[in-house]
N, CA, C and O of each residue as an XYZ file, in Angstrom:
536
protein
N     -12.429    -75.194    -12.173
C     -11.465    -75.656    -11.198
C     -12.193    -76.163     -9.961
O     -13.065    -75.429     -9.496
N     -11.914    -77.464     -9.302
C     -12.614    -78.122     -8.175
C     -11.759    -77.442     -7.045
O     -10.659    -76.961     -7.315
N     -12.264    -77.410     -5.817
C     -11.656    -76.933     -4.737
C     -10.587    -78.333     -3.747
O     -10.852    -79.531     -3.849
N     -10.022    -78.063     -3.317
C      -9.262    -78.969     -2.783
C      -8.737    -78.392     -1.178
O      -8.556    -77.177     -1.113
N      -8.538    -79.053     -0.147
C      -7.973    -78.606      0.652
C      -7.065    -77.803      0.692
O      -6.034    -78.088      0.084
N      -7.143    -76.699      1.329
C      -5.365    -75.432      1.169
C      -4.204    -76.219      1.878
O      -4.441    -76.348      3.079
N      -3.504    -76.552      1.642
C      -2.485    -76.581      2.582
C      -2.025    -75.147      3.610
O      -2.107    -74.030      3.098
N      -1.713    -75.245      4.563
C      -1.246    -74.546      5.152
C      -0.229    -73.379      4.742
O      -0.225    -72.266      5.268
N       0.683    -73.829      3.663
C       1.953    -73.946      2.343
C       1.216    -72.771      1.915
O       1.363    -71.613      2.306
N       0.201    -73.345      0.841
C      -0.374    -72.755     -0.119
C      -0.846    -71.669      0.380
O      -0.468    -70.623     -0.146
N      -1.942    -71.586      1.697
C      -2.819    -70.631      2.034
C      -1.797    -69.477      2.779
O      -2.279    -68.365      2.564
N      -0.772    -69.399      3.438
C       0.047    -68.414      3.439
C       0.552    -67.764      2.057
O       0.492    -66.539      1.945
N       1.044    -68.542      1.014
C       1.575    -68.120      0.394
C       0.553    -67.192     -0.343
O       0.982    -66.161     -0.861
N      -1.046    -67.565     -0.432
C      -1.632    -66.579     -1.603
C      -1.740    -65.488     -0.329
O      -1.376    -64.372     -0.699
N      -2.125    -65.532      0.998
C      -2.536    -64.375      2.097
C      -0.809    -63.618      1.528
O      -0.712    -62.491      2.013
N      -0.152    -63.815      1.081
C       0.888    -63.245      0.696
C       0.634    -62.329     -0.011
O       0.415    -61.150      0.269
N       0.670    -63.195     -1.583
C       0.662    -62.628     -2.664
C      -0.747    -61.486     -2.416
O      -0.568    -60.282     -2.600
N      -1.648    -61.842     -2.134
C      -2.937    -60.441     -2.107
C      -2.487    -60.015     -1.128
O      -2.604    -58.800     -1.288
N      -1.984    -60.194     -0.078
C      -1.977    -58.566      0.541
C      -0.745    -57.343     -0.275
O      -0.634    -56.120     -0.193
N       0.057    -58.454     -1.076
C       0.972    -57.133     -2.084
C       0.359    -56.351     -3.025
O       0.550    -55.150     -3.216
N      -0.723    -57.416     -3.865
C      -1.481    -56.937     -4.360
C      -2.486    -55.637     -3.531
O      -2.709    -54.449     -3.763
N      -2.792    -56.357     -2.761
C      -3.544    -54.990     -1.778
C      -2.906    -53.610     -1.724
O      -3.561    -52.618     -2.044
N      -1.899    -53.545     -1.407
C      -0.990    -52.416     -1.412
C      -0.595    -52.162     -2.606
O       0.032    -51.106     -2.693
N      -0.806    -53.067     -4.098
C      -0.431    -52.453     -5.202
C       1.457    -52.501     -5.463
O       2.256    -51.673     -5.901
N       1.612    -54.122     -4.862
C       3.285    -53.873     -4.949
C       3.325    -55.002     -6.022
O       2.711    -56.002     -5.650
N       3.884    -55.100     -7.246
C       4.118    -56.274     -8.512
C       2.883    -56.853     -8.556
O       2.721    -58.031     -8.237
N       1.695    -55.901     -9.043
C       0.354    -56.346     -8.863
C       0.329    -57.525    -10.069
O      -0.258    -58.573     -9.800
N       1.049    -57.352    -11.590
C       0.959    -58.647    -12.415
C       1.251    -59.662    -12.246
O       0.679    -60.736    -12.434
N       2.543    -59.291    -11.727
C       3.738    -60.138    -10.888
C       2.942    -61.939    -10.404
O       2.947    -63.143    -10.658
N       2.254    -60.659     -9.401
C       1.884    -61.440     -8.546
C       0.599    -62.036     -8.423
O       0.183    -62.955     -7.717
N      -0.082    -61.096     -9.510
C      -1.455    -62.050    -10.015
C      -1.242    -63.451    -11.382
O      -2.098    -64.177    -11.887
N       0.102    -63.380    -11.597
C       0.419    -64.375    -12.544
C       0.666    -65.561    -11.652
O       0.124    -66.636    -11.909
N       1.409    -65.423    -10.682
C       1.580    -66.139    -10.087
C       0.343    -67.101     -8.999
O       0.309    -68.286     -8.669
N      -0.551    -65.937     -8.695
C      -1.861    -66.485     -7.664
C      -2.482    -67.543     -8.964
O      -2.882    -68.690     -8.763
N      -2.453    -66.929    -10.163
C      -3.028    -68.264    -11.519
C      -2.496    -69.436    -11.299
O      -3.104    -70.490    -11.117
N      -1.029    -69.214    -11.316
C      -0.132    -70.722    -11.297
C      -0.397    -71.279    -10.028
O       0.478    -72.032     -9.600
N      -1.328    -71.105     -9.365
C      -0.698    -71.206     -7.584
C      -2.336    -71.818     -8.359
O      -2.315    -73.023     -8.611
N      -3.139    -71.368     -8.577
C      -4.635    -72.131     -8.410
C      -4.815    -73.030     -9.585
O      -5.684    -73.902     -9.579
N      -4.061    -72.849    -10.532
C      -4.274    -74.275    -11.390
C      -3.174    -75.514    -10.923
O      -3.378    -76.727    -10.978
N      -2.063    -74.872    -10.493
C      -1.420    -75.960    -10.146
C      -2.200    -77.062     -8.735
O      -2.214    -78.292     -8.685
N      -2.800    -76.013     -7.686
C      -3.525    -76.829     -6.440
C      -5.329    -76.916     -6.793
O      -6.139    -77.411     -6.009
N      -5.673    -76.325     -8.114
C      -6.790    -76.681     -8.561
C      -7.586    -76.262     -7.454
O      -8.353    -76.923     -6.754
N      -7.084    -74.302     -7.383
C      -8.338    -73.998     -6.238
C      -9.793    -73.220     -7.444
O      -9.852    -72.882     -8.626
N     -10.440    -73.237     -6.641
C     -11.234    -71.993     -7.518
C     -11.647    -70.681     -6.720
O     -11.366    -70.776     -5.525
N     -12.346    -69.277     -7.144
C     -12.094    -68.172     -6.986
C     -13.111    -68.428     -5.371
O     -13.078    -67.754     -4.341
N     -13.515    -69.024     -5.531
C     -14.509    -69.463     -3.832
C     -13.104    -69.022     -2.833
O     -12.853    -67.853     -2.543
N     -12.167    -70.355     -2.331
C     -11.248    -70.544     -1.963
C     -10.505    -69.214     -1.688
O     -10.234    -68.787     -0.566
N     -10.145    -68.476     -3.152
C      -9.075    -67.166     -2.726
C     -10.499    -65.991     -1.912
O     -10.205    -65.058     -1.166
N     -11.759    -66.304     -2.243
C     -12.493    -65.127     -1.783
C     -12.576    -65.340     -0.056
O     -12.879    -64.481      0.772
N     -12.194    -66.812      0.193
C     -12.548    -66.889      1.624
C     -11.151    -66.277      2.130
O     -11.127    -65.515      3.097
N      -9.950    -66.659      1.409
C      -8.628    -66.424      2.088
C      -8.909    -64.881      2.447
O      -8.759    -64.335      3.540
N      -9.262    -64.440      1.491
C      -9.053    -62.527      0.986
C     -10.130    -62.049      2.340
O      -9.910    -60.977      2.904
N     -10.936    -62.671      2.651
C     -12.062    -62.515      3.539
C     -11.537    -62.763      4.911
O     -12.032    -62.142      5.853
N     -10.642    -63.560      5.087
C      -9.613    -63.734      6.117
C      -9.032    -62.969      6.795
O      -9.080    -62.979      8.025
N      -8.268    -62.035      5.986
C      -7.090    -61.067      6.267
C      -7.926    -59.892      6.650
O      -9.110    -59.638      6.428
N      -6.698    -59.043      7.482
C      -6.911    -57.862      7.807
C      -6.893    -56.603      6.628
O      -5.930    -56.002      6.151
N      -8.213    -56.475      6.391
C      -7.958    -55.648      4.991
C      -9.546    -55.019      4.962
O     -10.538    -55.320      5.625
N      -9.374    -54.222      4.118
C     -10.736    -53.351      3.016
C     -10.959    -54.260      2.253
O     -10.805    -53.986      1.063
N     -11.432    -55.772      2.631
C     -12.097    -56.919      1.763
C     -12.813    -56.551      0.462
O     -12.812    -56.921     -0.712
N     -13.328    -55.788      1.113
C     -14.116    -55.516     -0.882
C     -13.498    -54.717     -1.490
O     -13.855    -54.890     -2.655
N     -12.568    -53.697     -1.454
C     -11.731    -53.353     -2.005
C     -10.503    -54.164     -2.787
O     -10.128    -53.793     -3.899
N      -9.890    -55.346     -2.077
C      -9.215    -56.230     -2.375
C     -10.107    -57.027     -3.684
O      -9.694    -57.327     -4.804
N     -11.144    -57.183     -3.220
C     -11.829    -58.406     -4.098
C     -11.961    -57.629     -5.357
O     -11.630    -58.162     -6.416
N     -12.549    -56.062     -5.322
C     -12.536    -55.263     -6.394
C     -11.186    -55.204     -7.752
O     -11.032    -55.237     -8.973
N     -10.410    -55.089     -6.379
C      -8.986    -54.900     -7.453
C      -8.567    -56.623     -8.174
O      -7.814    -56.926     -9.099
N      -9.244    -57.287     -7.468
C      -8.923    -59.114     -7.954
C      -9.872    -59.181     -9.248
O      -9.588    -59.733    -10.310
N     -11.182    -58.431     -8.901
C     -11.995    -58.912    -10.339
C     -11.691    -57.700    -11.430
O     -12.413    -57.560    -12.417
N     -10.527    -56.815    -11.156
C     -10.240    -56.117    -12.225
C      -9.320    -56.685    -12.949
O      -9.341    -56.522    -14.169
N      -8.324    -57.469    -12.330
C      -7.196    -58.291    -12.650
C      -7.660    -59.872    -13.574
O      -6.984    -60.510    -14.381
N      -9.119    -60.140    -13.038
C      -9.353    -61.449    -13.328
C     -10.271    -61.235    -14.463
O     -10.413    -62.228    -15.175
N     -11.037    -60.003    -14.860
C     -11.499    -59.276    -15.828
C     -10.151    -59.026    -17.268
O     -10.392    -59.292    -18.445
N      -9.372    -58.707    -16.972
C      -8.159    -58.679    -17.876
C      -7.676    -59.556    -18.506
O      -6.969    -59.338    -19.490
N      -7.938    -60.640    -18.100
C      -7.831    -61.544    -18.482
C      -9.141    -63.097    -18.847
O      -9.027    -64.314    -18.993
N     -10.178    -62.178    -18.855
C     -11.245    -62.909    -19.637
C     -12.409    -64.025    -18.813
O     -13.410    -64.662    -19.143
N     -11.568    -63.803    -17.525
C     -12.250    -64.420    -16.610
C     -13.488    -63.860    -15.812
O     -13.396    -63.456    -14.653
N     -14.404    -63.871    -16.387
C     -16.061    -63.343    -16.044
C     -16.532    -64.299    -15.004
O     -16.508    -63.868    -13.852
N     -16.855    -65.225    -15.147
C     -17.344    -66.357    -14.191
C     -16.502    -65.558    -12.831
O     -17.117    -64.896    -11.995
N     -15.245    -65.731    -12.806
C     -14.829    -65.233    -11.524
C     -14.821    -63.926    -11.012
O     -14.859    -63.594     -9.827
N     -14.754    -63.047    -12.246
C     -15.033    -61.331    -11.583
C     -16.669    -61.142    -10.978
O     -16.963    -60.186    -10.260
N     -17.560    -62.083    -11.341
C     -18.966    -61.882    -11.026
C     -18.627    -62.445     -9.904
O     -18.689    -61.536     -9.076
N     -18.159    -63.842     -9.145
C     -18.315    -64.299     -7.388
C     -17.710    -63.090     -6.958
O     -18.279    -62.526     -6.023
N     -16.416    -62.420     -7.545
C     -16.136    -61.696     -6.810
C     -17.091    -60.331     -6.843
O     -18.086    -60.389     -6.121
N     -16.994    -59.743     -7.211
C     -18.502    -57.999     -7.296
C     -19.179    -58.993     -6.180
O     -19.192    -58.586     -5.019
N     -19.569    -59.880     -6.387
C     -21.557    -59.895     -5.788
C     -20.816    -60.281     -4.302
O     -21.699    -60.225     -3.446
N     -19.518    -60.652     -3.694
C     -18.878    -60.936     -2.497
C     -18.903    -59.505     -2.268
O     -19.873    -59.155     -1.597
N     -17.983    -58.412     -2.691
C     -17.332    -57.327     -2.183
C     -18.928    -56.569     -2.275
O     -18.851    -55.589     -1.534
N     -19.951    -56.618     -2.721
C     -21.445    -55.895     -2.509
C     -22.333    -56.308     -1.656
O     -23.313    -55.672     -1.268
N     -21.837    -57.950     -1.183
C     -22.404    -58.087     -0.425
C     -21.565    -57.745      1.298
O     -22.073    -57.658      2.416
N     -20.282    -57.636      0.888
C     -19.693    -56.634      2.294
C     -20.491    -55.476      2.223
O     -21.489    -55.283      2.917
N     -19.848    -54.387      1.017
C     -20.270    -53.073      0.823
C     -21.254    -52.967      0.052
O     -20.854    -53.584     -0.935
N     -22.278    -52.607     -0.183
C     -23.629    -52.290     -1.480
C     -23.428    -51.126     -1.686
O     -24.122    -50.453     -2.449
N     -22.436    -50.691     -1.033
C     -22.976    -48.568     -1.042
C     -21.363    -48.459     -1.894
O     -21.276    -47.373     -2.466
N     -20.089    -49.362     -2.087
C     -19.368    -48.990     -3.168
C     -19.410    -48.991     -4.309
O     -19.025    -50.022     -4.862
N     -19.796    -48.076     -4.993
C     -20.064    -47.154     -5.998
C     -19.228    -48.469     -7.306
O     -19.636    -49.252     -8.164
N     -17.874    -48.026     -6.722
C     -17.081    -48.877     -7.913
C     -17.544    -50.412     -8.295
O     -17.870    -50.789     -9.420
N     -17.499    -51.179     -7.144
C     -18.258    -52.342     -6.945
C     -19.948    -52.603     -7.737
O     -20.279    -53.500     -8.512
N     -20.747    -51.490     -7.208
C     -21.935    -51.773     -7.992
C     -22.187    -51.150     -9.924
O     -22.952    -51.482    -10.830
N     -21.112    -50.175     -9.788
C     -20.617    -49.923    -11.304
C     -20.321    -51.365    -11.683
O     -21.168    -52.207    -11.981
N     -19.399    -51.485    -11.646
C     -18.401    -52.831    -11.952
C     -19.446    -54.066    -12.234
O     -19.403    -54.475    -13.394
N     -20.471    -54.793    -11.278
C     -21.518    -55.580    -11.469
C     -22.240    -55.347    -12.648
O     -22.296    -56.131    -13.596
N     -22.774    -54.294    -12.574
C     -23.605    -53.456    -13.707
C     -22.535    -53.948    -14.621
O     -22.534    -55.162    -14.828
N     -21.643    -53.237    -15.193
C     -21.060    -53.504    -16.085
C     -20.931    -55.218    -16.482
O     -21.363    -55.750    -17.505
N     -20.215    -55.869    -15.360
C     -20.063    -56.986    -16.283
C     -21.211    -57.957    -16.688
O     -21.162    -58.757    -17.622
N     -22.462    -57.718    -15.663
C     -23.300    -58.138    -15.943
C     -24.048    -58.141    -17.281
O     -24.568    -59.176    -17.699
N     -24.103    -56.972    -17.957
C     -24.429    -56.439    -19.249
C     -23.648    -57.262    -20.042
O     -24.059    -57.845    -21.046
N     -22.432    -57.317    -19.561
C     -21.233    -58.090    -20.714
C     -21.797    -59.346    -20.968
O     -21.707    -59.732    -22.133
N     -22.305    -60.012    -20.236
C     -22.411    -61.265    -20.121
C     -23.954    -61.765    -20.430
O     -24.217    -62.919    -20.769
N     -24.944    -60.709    -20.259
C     -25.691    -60.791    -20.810
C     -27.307    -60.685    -20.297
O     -28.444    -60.756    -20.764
N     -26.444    -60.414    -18.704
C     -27.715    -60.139    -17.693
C     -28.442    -58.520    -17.657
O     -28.827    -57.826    -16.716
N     -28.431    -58.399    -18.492
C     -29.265    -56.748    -18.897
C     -30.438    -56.871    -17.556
O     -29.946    -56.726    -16.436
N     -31.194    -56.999    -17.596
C     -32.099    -56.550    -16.663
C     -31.512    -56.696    -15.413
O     -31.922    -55.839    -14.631
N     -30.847    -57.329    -15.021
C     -29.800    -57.175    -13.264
C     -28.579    -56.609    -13.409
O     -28.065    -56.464    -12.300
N     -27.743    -56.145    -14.480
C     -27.362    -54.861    -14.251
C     -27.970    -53.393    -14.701
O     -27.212    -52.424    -14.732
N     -29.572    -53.244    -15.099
C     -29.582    -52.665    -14.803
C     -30.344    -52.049    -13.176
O     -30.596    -50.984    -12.614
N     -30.453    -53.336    -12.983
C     -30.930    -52.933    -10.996
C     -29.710    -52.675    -10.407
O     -29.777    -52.117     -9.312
N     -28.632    -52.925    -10.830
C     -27.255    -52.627    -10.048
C     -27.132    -51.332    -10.572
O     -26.942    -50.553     -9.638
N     -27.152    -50.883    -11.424
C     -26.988    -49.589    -11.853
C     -27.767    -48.273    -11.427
O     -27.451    -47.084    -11.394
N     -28.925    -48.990    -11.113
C     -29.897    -47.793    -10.787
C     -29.522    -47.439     -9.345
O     -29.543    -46.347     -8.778
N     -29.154    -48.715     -8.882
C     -29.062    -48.519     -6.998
C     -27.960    -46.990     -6.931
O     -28.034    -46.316     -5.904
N     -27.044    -46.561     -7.990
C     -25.820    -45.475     -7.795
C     -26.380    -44.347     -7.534
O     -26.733    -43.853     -8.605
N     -26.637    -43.700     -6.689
C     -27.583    -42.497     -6.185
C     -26.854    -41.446     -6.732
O     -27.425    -40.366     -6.886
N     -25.156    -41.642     -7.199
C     -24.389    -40.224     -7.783
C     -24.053    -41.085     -8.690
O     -23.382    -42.064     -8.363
N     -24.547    -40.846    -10.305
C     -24.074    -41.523    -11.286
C     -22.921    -40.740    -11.520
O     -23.148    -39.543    -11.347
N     -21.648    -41.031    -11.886
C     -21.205    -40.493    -13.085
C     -21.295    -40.431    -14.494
O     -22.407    -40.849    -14.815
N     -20.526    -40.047    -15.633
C     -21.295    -40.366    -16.432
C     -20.857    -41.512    -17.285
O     -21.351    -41.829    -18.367
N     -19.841    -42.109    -16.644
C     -19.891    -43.565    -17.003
C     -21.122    -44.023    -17.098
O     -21.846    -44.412    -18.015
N     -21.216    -43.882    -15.835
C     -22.675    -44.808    -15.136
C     -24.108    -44.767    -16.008
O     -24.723    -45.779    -16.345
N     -24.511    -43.399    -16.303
C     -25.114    -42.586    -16.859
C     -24.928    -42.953    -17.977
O     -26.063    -43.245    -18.353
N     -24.107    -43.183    -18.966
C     -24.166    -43.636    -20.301
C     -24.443    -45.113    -20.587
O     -25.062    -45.522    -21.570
N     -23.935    -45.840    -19.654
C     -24.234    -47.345    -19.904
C     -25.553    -47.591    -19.038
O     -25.994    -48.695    -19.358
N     -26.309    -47.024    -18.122
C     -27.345    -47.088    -18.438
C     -28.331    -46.463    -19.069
O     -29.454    -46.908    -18.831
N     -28.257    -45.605    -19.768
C     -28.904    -45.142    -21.235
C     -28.715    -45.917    -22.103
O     -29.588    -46.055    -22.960
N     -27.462    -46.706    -22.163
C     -27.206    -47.272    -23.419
C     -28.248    -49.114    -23.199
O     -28.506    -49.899    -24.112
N     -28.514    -49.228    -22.099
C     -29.338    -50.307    -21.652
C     -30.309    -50.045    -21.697
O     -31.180    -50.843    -21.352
């Protein structure tokens, strides 16, 4: 997807839709809709990371819960801008540098998730098993 100017229109309406999402209100709802909203204005995940970066919020938390949503639906390219955004706010969230690790492996970057993995000073044993299993 190429980026295009927001309209004014548009860029309220997604600072909308994620901050419901933020709070966890019609989180499908409304991540079906942020899809239709970016193929129809042909944004890409750049665009919603600056909006999300905008707002008054736990930014990497937001971005976290976006690349779990955008993960669900098969979209890797975009759950990776998002992790390496919300780590480069936070490095010390746990979930965030799990999450990298993980999809990184998925995709095929074994040796940089496992530097994301090692950085977890309290593994669980999620953590702990997928990097054993690496």
């Amino acid at each position: 997807m190429e980026t295009i100017n927001c309209t004014f229109k548009v860029e309220n309406n997604i600072k909308y839709i994620l901050s419901k999402i933020d709070k966890d209100i019609n989180t499908e709802l409304l991540f079906d809709l942020l899809i239709i909203l970016m193929k129809e204005y042909n944004l890409n995940i750049e665009v919603i990371i600056k909006i999300a970066s905008n707002m008054e919020n736990d930014t990497d938390k937001l971005l976290n819960k976006l690349s779990n949503l955008f993960y669900s639906i098969g979209f890797y390219d975009e759950v990776i801008l998002l992790l390496f955004k919300s780590y480069n706010i936070n490095s010390y969230n746990i979930d965030t540098v799990f999450s990298l690790g993980y999809i990184l492996n998925l995709v095929g970057e074994k040796e940089l998730a496992i530097k994301y993995l090692k950085e977890i000073e309290e593994k669980d044993e999620e953590a702990r098993r997928l990097l054993e299993k690496l």
